[in-house]
Every structure is written in structure tokens, then in C-alpha cells.
C-alpha positions as CSV (number, residue, x, y, z in Angstrom):
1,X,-56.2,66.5,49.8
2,X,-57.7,65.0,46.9
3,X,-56.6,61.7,45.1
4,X,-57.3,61.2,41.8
5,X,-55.3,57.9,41.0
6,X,-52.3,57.4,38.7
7,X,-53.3,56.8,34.8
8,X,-51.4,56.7,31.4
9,X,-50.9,59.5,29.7
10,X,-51.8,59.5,26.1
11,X,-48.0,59.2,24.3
12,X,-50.0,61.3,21.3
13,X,-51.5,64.0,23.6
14,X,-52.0,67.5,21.8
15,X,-50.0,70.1,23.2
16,X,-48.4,68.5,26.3
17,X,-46.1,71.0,28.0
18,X,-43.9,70.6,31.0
19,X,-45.9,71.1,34.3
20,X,-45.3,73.6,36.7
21,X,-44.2,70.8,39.2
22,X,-41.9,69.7,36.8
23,X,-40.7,73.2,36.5
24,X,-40.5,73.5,40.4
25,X,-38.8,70.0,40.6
26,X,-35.8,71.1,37.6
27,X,-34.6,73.7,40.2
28,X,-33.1,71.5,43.1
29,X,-30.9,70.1,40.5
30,X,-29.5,74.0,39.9
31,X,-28.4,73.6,43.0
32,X,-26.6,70.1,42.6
33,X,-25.1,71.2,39.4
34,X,-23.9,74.5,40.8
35,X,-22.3,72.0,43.9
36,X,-20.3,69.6,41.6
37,X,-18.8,72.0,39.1
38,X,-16.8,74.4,41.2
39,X,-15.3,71.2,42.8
40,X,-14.3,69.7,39.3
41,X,-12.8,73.3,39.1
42,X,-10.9,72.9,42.0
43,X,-9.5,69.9,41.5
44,X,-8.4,70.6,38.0
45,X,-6.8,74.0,39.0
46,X,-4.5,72.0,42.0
47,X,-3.2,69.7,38.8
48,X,-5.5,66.9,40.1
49,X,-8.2,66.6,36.6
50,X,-8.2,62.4,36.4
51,X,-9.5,62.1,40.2
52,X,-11.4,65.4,39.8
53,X,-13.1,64.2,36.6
54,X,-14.0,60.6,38.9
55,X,-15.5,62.3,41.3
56,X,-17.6,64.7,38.9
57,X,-18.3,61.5,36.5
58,X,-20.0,60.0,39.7
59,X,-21.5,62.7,41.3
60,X,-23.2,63.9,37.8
61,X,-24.1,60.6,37.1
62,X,-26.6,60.6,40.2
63,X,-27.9,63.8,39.6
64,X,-28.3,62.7,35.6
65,X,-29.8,59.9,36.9
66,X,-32.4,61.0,39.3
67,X,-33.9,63.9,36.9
68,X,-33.7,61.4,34.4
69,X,-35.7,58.7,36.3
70,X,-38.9,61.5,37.6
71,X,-39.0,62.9,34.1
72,X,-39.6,59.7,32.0
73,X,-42.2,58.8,34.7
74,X,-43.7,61.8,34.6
75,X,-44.2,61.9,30.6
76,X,-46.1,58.2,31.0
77,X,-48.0,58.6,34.3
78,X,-47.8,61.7,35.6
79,X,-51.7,62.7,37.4
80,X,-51.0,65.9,39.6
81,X,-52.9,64.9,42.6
82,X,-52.1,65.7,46.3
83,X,-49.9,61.7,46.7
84,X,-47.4,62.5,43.5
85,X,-46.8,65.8,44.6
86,X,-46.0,65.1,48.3
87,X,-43.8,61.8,46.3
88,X,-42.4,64.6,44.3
89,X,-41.2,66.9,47.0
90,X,-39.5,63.9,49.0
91,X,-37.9,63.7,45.8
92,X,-36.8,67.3,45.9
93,X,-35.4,66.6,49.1
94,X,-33.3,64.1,48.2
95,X,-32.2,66.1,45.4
96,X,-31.0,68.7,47.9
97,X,-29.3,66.3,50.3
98,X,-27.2,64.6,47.2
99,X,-26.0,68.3,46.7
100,X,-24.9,68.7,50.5
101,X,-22.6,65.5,50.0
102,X,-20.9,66.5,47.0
103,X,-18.1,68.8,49.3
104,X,-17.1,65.8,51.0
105,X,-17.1,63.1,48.0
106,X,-15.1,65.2,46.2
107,X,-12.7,66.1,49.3
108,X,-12.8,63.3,51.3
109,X,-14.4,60.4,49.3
110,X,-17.2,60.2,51.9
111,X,-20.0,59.5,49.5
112,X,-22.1,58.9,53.2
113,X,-24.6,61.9,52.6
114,X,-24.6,61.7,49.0
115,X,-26.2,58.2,48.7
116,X,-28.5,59.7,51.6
117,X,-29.8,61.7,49.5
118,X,-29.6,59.0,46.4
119,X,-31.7,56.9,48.5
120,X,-34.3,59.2,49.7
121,X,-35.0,60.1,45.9
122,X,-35.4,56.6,44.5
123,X,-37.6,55.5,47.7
124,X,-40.1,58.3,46.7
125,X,-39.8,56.7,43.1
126,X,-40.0,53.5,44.2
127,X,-43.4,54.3,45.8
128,X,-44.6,56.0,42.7
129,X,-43.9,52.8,40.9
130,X,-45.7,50.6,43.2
131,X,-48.5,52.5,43.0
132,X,-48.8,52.2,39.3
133,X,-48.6,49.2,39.5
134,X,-51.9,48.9,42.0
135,X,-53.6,51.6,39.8
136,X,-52.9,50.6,35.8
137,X,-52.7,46.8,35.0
138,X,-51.8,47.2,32.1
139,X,-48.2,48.4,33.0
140,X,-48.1,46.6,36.0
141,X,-45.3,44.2,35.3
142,X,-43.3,47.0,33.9
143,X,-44.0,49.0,37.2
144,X,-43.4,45.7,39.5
145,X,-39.5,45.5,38.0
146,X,-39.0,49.1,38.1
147,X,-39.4,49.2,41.3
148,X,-37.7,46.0,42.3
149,X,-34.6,46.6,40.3
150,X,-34.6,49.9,41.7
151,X,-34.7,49.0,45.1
152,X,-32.4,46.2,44.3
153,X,-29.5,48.4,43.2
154,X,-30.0,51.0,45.4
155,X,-29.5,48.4,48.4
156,X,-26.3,47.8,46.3
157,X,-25.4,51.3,46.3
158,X,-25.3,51.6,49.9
159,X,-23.3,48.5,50.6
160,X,-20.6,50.2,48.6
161,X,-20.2,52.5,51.7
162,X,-18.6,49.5,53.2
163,X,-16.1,48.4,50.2
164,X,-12.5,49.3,50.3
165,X,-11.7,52.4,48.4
166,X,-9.6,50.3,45.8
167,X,-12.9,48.6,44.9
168,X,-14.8,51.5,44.8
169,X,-14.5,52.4,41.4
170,X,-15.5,48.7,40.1
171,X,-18.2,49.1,41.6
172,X,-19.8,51.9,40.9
173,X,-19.0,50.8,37.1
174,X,-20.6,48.1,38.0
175,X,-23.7,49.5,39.7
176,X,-24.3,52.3,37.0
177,X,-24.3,49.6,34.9
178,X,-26.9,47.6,36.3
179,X,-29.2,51.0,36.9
180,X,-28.9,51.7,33.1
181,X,-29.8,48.1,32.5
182,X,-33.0,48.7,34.6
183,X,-35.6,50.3,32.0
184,X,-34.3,48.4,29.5
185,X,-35.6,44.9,31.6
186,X,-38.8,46.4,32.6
187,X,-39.7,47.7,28.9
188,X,-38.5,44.7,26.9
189,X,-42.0,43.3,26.0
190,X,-44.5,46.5,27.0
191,X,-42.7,49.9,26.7
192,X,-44.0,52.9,28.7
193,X,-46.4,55.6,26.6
194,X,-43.9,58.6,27.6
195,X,-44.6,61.6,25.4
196,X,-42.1,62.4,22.6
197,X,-42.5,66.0,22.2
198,X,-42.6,66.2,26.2
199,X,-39.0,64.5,26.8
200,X,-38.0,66.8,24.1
201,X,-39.2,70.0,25.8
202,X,-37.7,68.8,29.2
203,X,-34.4,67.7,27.9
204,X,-34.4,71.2,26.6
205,X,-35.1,72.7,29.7
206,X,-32.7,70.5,31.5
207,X,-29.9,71.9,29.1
208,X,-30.8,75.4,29.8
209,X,-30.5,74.4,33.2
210,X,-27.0,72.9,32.8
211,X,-26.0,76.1,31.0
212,X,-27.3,78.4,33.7
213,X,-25.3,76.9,36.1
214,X,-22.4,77.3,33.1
215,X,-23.2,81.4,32.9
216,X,-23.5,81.2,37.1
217,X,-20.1,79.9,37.1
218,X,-18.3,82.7,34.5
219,X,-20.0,85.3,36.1
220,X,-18.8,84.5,40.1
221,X,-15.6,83.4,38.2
222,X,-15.2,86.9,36.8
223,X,-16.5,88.8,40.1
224,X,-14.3,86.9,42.9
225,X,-11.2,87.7,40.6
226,X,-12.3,91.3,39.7
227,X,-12.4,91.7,43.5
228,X,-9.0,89.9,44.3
229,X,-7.1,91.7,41.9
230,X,-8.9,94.3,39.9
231,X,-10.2,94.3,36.5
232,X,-7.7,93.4,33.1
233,X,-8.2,93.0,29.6
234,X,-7.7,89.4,30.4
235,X,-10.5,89.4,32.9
236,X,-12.5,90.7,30.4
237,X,-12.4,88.2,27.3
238,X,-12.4,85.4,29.5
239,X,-15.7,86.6,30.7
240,X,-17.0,87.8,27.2
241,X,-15.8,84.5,25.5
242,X,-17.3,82.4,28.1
243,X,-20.8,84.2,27.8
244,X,-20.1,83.6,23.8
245,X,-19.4,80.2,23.8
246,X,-22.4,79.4,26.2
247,X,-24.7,81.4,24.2
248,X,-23.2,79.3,20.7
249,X,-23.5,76.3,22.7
250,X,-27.4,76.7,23.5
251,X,-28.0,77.9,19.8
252,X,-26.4,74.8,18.8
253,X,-28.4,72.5,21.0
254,X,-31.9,74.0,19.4
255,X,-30.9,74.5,15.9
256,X,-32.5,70.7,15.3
257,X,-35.8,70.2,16.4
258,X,-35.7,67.1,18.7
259,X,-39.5,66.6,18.7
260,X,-40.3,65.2,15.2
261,X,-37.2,63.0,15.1
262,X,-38.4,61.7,18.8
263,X,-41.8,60.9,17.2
264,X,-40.0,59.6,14.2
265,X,-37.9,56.9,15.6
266,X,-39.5,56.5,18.9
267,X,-37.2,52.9,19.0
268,X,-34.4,54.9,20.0
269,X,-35.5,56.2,23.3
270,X,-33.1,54.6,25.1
271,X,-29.8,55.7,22.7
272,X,-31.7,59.5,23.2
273,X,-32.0,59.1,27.1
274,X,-28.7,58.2,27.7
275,X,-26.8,59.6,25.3
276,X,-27.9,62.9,26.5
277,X,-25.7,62.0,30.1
278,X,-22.3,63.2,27.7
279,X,-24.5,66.4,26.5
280,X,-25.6,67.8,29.8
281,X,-22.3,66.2,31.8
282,X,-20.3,68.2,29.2
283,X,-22.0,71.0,29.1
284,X,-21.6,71.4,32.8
285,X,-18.2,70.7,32.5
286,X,-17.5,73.9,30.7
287,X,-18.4,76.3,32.9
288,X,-16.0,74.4,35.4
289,X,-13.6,75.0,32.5
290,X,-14.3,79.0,32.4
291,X,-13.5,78.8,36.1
292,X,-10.6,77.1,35.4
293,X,-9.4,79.4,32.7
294,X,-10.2,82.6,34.9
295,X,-8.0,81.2,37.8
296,X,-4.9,80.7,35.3
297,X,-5.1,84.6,34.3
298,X,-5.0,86.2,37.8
299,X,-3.3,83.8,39.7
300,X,-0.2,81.1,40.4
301,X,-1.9,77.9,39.5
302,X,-0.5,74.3,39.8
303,X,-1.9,73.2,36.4
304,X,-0.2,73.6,33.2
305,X,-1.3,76.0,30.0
306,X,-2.6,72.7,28.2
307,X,-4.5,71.1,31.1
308,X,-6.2,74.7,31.2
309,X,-6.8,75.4,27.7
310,X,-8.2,72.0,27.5
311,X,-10.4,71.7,30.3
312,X,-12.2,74.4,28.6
313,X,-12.0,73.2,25.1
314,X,-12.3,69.2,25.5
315,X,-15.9,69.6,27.1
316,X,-17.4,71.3,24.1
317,X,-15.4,68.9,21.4
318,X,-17.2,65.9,23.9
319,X,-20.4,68.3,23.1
320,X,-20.3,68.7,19.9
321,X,-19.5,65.1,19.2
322,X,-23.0,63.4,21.0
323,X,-25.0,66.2,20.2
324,X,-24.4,65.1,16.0
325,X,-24.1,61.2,17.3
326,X,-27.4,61.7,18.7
327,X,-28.8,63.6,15.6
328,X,-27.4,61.4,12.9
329,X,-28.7,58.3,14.4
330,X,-32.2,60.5,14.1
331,X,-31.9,60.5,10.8
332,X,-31.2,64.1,10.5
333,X,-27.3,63.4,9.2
334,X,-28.1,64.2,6.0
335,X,-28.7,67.7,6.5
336,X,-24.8,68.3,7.7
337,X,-21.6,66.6,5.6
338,X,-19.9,64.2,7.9
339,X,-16.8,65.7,7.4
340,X,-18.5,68.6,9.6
341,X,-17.8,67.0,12.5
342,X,-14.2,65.8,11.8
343,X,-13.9,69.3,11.0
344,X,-15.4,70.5,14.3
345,X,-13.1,68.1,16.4
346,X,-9.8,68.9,14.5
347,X,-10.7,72.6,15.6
348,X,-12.1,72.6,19.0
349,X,-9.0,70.5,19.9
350,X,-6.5,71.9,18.3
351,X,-7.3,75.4,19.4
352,X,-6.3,75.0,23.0
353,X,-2.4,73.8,21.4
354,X,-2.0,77.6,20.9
355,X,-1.7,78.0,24.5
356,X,1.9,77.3,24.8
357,X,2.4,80.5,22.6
358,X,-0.4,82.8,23.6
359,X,-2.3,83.4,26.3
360,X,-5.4,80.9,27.9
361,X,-7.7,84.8,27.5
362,X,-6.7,84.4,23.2
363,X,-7.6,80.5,23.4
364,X,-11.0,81.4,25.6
365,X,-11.7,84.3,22.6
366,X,-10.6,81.8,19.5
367,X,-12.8,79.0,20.9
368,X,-15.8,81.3,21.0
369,X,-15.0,82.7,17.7
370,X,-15.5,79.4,16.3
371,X,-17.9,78.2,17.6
372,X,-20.0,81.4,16.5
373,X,-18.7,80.7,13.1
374,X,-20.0,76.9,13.6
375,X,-23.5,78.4,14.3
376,X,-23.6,80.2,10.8
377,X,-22.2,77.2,8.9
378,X,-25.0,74.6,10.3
379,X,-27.6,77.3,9.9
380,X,-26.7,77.6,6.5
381,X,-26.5,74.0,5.5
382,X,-30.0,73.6,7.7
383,X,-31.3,76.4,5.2
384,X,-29.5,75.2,2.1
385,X,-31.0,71.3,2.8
386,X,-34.7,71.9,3.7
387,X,-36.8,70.4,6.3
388,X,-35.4,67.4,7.1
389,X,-38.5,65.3,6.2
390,X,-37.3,65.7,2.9
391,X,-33.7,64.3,3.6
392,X,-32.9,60.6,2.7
393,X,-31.5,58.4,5.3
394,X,-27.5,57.2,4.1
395,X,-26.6,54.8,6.9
């Protein structure tokens, strides 16, 4: 077992790439993504979206939160040896734990195994911080309130096993709150050197991951209902239009390089970081809406023709929205007309409003349509605009 001791990574490193570890790491949360969104499924189908969306808000936001947490420490300290790696599987495991509690937070509000897991993932990190702070002076006061406001909140998070449910949702308002408000105390006066062109990669690869879990869902979606009761048209452009949407949705996401504008404006980390929580909640959310959609066309379903058309189409309108918020406050607005967006929202929600006269498979097929038909009109004002070190910042 060899120790080599934590260190800074260089923030203008040539060619950094995600790590195998990382890589290895990325796939427990598969598996907590592919937990939480055939329960916000669920709960939508039985007419129940506000408390379903509650519980997935939550749930997500720990699983956000934990890859969130390894992967900014591992762009500014990352060293490989024998220590971080056994710190990085404990991780894992918590990872995995936090997805066994997500059947009974969503169907019995027993969040009991999901902070389990919640706190076995930020004691690892916790220990990782510590450490840096023993082994690099330089960020050892950052390190020191890392890991005390961690530990600090997570102590929080457990005592709200013991609130009364009416308080719960204050509280974990609350709590969030003060975990977001974390990095920014322990980086006010000496920010970490993560790596811009790293995040960038592994938020990538974190939205693949998202939309994996999206194809995982409109695939078993198509396959348990196949098998129930048989193959239809229906079935059929469900399935394509899901497999569409996700595929317009991914060209979407890496039509704008995210590198260069992270390099760019390296002051907004923090509006990049957390913004992202509405791209990868949303895009999870829309698989959960093919499921949703698939349901409606071979079976008797409590929810109405809008609640299903919408649970499909509101995620990719929330989508579509953050992913040009995060853009334009880039800098890279000026390669798309502002209108676009307006446009874009006017569209994606007033699509699913045709469901009262048509069927959900025609909404599913219309809302891939046009989002294909979004990929050629961004491409084209990408092409028609230049590289967008030549745009001109208008607000």
C-alpha cells in the first residue's frame, strides 16, 4: 500500500482527463438515479406528482450533492494513492446505501437508510478534507471549514430523523441551504485550484449518466408493457420519441463547449456547480416522464392527459431553460437571439395542451420532433455566428 500524500493539482494542467476512479466512482450513482426515477414515476402515475416531485427533489438533491462534493475535490487534490482510494470506495458505499433508502423515503417517508448512506459518504469526505488540511498548508483553512461545516450539517441532517413530519420540509430547506452555503464560506478569501476543463468533462459525463438512466427507463418502460399487453403503434412512438428526445437532449447539452467558457469566467464556478442541479435533476426527470407516458397508453391510470403530457414535457422546458441560463451568463448569449428561448418555452409547453385532443403517443412524437428541429436551428445560428471568442458580451 503505498502513500504518496495529498497535493494540489495544477488548475492549468495540460490534458487532464477524468480518472479511471472517477469513472468507477460515476457508476454507483447509475444506480441511485435508476432508484429515484421509477418512484417519481409511480407517484405521478397514482395522481400524486406534488409529493412525488418532494420526495425526488430530496432524494436527487443528495445524490447531486454527493457526486458533486468528490468531483470538485478531486479536480483540486486528487493524488491516486492506496488512502484516497480506500476514502473513495467508502464513498461508493455510501452511494449504494442512499439508493437502498430511496423505496422507503418515497413510500413511507423513512429517510432512516437514506441519511445512512448520506452520512457514510460525507464521513469519507470529511477525512479527505482533514487530511488536506495536514498535508497542503496552503489550503488548510479552506480544508479545516470544509470539513467542519460538513460535519456540522450532516449532524443536522440526522437530527431531522427526529422532527415531526410537518417540520420536515423546513428543514431540509433549511439544511440544503446551509450545505450549499458551505463552499461558498470555505473559499471566500482562497478558492480551491479545481480544473476547468476537468469539471467540464465530468459534468459531461455525469449528464450522460443522467441520460442513461433516461434511455434505461424508456426501454424497461417499453418491454414490461410489450409483455403485459402486446406490442401497438402506440407502444411504438412512445419508445421511438423517447429515444429521439433523449438523443436531441444530449446533442443539445454538447453543442456549446463548456471548457473555454469555464476557463473564461472561472468567477462563476459556483452559478456553474449548482445550476447544473436543475440540468441533471431535469434530465432524470424525463425518463420518469417516458415511463409515465408509456403507462397512460396501455393501461387505466389515475392521472389525467395533462399531468401526463406534462410530466414529460415540463422537464425538458426546465432543461432547456438552465442549460441557456447557464450559457448566457458564460457569455456565449450572443451566439443565440433571446427570443430563442421564449420561443423554446412557448413550444415545449404548449405541446403537451394538445393532449386533450390527441393522444399522449402524438404529444411524445411532436415533442421529439421539435426538439430535433431545435438541434438544427442552434446549429445553424452556432455556424452562422462563429466561434464565440469572437462574440461581444450584451448584458
Amino acid at each position: 500500500m503505498h502513500l504518496t500524500g495529498t497535493r494540489a493539482r495544477d488548475p492549468h494542467e495540460a490534458h487532464r482527463a477524468a480518472t479511471p476512479l472517477e469513472l468507477l466512482f460515476d457508476l454507483t450513482f447509475v444506480v441511485a438515479v435508476a432508484a429515484v426515477v421509477p418512484q417519481f414515476a409511480h407517484a405521478i402515475v397514482d395522481d400524486h406528482a406534488l409529493e412525488g416531485l418532494i420526495g425526488y427533489a430530496a432524494i436527487f438533491f443528495a445524490i447531486w450533492w454527493a457526486w458533486m462534493n468528490f468531483t470538485w475535490f478531486a479536480s483540486a487534490f486528487d493524488c491516486d494513492d492506496a488512502f484516497y482510494r480506500v476514502l473513495t470506495l467508502v464513498q461508493m458505499a455510501g452511494v449504494l446505501v442512499l439508493a437502498a433508502g430511496v423505496g422507503p423515503a418515497f413510500e413511507e417517508s423513512d429517510y432512516r437508510t437514506a441519511v445512512l448512506g448520506y452520512v457514510i459518504m460525507r464521513g469519507a469526505l470529511v477525512i479527505q478534507w482533514l487530511r488536506v488540511a495536514i498535508q497542503v498548508p496552503a489550503y488548510r483553512t479552506n480544508a479545516l471549514r470544509f470539513a467542519i461545516g460538513i460535519t456540522a450539517v450532516q449532524t443536522l441532517w440526522v437530527v431531522r430523523l427526529f422532527l415531526a413530519e410537518e417540520a420536515s420540509v423546513s428543514a431540509f430547506l433549511l439544511f440544503a441551504a446551509l450545505e450549499l452555503l458551505i463552499p461558498v464560506w470555505a473559499d471566500r478569501v482562497n478558492t480551491t485550484p479545481w480544473h476547468p476543463h476537468h469539471i467540464a468533462e465530468r459534468y459531461g459525463l455525469f449528464t450522460i449518466i443522467v441520460l442513461g438512466e433516461s434511455v434505461l427507463a424508456t426501454a424497461t418502460a417499453f418491454i414490461v408493457s410489450k409483455d403485459e399487453v402486446g406490442v401497438s403503434l402506440d407502444l411504438v412512438v412512445v419508445a421511438g420519441s423517447g429515444l429521439v428526445l433523449l438523443f436531441a437532449l444530449w446533442w443539445l447539452y454538447f453543442l456549446q463547449a463548456s471548457g473555454p467558457e469555464l476557463e473564461r469566467h472561472r468567477s462563476l464556478a459556483f452559478l456553474w456547480g449548482y445550476g447544473h442541479f436543475f440540468v441533471f435533476a431535469s434530465l432524470a426527470a424525463v425518463g420518469a416522464g417516458i415511463e409515465v407516458v408509456t403507462e397512460a397508453i396501455t393501461h387505466e391510470i389515475p392521472a389525467g392527459p395533462l399531468l401526463v403530457a406534462y410530466s414529460l414535457a415540463l422537464p425538458v422546458a426546465i432543461y432547456l431553460l438552465f442549460l441557456w441560463f447557464l450559457h448566457s451568463r458564460m457569455g456565449s448569449h450572443g451566439r443565440y437571439p433571446r427570443w430563442l428561448i421564449v420561443g423554446e418555452l412557448v413550444l415545449f409547453l404548449g405541446i403537451p395542451l394538445l393532449a386533450l385532443v390527441v393522444s399522449q403517443a402524438v404529444v411524445a412524437a411532436l415533442l421529439a420532433g421539435a426538439a430535433a428541429g431545435l438541434i438544427a436551428v442552434k446549429s445553424w445560428l452556432k455556424l452562422r455566428a462563429g466561434p464565440v471568442e469572437e462574440l461581444v458580451s450584451v448584458g
